[in-house]
C-alpha positions, 0 to 999 in steps of 0.5 A: 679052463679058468680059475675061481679068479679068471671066472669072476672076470669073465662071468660077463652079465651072468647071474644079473637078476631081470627087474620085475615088480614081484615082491611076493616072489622076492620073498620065496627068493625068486629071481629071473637071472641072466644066463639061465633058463626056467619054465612057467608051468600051468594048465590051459586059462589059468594066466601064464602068459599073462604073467609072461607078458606082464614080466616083460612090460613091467622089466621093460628091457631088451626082449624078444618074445616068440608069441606062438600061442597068441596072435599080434591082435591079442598081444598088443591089445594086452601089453597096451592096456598093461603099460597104459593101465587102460580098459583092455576092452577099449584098447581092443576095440580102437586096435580093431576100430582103426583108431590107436593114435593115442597110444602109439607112443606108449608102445614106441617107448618100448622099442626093444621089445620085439616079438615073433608070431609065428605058430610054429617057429624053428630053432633055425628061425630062432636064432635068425631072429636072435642074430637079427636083433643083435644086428639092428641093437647091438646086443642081444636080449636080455629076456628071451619069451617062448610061448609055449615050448611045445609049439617049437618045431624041432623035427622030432614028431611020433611017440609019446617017448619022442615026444618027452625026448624032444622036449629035453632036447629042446630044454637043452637047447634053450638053456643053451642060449641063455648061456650063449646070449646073456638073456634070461630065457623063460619058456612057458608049458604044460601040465599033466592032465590030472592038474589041467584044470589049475584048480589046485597047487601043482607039484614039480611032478605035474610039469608035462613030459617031466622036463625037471633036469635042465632049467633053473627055475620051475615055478607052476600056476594055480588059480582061483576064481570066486565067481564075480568076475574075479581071478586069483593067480598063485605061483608055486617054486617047484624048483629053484637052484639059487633059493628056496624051493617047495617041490610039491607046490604047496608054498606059493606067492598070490596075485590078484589079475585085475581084470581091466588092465589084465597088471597082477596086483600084489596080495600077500603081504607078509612071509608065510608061516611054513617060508619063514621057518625055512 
């Protein structure tokens, strides 16, 4: 039991925001802060692990990305052409070819940044490789990547109640950690199947099983393609307990994928009318 003075002394790095380059998020007052869970939420190709990926490299801090839904090929070949600003197509294709010598020190720069590729990790597994990265570092992450939710095994298989129930269960747990390890935890997921196309702004109620209760943060993903190769992606603040926050998905901060280095270039660069009179 603590008073408002002791909790001041013992907040620890709780509240810190994870750096990031968004401005477009700032300005909806979007932070990814420590100690706290949110969820990515968008249909399948619409680019949320893109953003999960690219959050990581540009924060560049002590992170540990449990990669479930791509395997290391993809991820590396990804992150590289991000920091590097590379054709991602040519980084892939001295990944495959044997040849990445020019870019090992690229990556080396950032050696806090671990991953996990397993399809299907525990929750005993990751917390082995939580306790793993406290004992190589020092410390623990201060972001924590899962990649999707739903690909973590927790034991729980069977009805579609089941099936929300765990996936409750698991947000419980994750929040958990966030709280135990000082890390932001951003846990990306799914969307019901009227919005799996990503065509159109997602409400909080599209966020699949309705796992709104625990995270913090809830920001869902829409995308737009104009036909010439050229995609972009528009995140909504469906829930957001430390600002502001549009539970039908229609506020949201655009960016352009620039399709060679895969970074998301900034779009918007002024508030938008119906934010602005918040």
């Amino acid at each position: 039991m603590f008073s408002l003075t002791q909790s001041v002394r013992i907040r620890g790095a709780a509240g810190e925001p994870i750096p990031h380059p968004f401005k477009s998020l700032r300005r909806l007052e979007v932070e990814f802060r420590r100690s706290e869970l949110s969820l990515v939420v968008a249909g399948p190709g619409t680019g949320k692990s893109l953003f999960a990926l690219f959050l990581a490299m540009a924060a560049n801090v002590p992170t540990l990305y449990f990669s479930a839904d791509s395997s290391s090929a993809t991820q590396v070949s990804r992150a590289t052409a991000m920091i590097t600003g590379e054709d991602s197509k040519v980084v892939k294709n001295a990944l495959t070819g044997g040849d990445f010598s020019s870019y090992e020190k690229a990556l080396g720069d950032r050696w806090w940044i671990r991953f996990n590729f397993s399809a299907r990790p525990t929750q005993k597994e990751i917390e082995l490789h939580l306790l793993c990265y406290l004992e190589v570092y020092g410390c623990t992450p201060h972001l924590i990547v899962v990649d999707n939710i739903t690909n973590v095994d927790n034991g729980l298989v069977g009805s579609a109640e089941s099936f929300t129930f765990g996936l409750e269960a698991l947000c419980e747990y994750l929040d958990d950690m966030a709280r135990a390890t000082s890390a932001h935890v951003l846990g990306l997921h799914h969307v019901t199947g009227e919005h799996s196309d990503g065509l159109s702004p997602i409400p909080l109620s599209g966020v699949k099983g309705k796992v709104h209760r625990v995270p913090s943060l809830i920001l869902t993903a829409h995308k737009e393609v104009d036909g010439m190769n050229s995609r972009i992606i528009n995140l909504s603040d469906v829930k957001n307990r430390e600002g502001f926050e549009d539970s039908s998905g229609g506020t949201f901060a655009s960016f352009r994928l620039n399709r060679s280095n895969l970074r998301l270039e900034e779009l918007d660069d002024a508030i938008p009318d119906h934010f602005s009179d918040q």
